[in-house]
N, C-alpha and C positions, 0 to 999 in steps of 0.2 A: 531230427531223431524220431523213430520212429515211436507211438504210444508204448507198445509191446513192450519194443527193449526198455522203455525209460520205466514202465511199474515193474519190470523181474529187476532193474535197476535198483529201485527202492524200497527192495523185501532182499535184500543180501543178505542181510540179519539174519530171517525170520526164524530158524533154527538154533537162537544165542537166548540164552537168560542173563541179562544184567543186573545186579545189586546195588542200586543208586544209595551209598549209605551216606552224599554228601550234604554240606549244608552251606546254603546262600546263591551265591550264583555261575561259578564256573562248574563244579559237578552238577548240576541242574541242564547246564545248555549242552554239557559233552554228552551227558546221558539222552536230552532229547534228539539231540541228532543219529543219537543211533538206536531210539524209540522210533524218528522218523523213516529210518533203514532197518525197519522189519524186525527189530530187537521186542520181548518180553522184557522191558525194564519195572523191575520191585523199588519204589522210593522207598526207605527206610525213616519212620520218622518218630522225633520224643511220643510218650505215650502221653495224653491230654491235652500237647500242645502245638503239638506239630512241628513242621519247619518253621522258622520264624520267618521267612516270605511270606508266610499264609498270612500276615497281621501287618503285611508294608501295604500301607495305603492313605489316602483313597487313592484311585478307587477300590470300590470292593462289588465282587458276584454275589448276588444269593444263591447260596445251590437249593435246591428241590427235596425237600426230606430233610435236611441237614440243620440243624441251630447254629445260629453265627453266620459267619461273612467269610470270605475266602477273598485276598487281593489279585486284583486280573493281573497283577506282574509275575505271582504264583501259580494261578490258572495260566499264561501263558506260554511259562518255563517248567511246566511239569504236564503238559497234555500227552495222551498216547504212554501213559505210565499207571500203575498201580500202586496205592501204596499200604504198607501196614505199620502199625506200630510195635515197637520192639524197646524194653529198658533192656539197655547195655550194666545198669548199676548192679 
């Protein structure tokens, strides 16, 4: 396959906004696969405490700036994503 087609291949997306408002591990992996196909995906997450992915571990990342630890099974099923916090309450 040629380079060309295969990256216009994996920016299909790039014109979709998705609202990742799920939690654990099936809306995390459908959403990254169409973070990895050129989607704007918003993770949705509790306010203070996040996805509770964020706290399955070890292991755990340090992030740079950030207080606390982040689980790499979190950082792996939520890369190419943004997220904010929102109470639904």
């Amino acid at each position: 396959m040629n380079i060309n087609k295969a990256a216009k291949k994996a920016l299909l997306l790039k014109d979709y906004l998705v609202v990742d408002a799920s939690r654990i591990l099936v809306g995390s992996i459908s959403s990254l696969m169409l973070a990895e196909m050129g989607a704007n995906v918003i993770k949705v997450e509790m306010p203070g405490h996040g996805d509770d992915t964020r706290h399955w571990g070890p292991p755990f990342l340090e992030r740079a700036g950030r207080m606390g630890k982040d689980s790499t099974y979190y950082m792996s099923l939520n890369r190419n994503k943004r997220s904010i916090e929102v109470d639904f309450k």
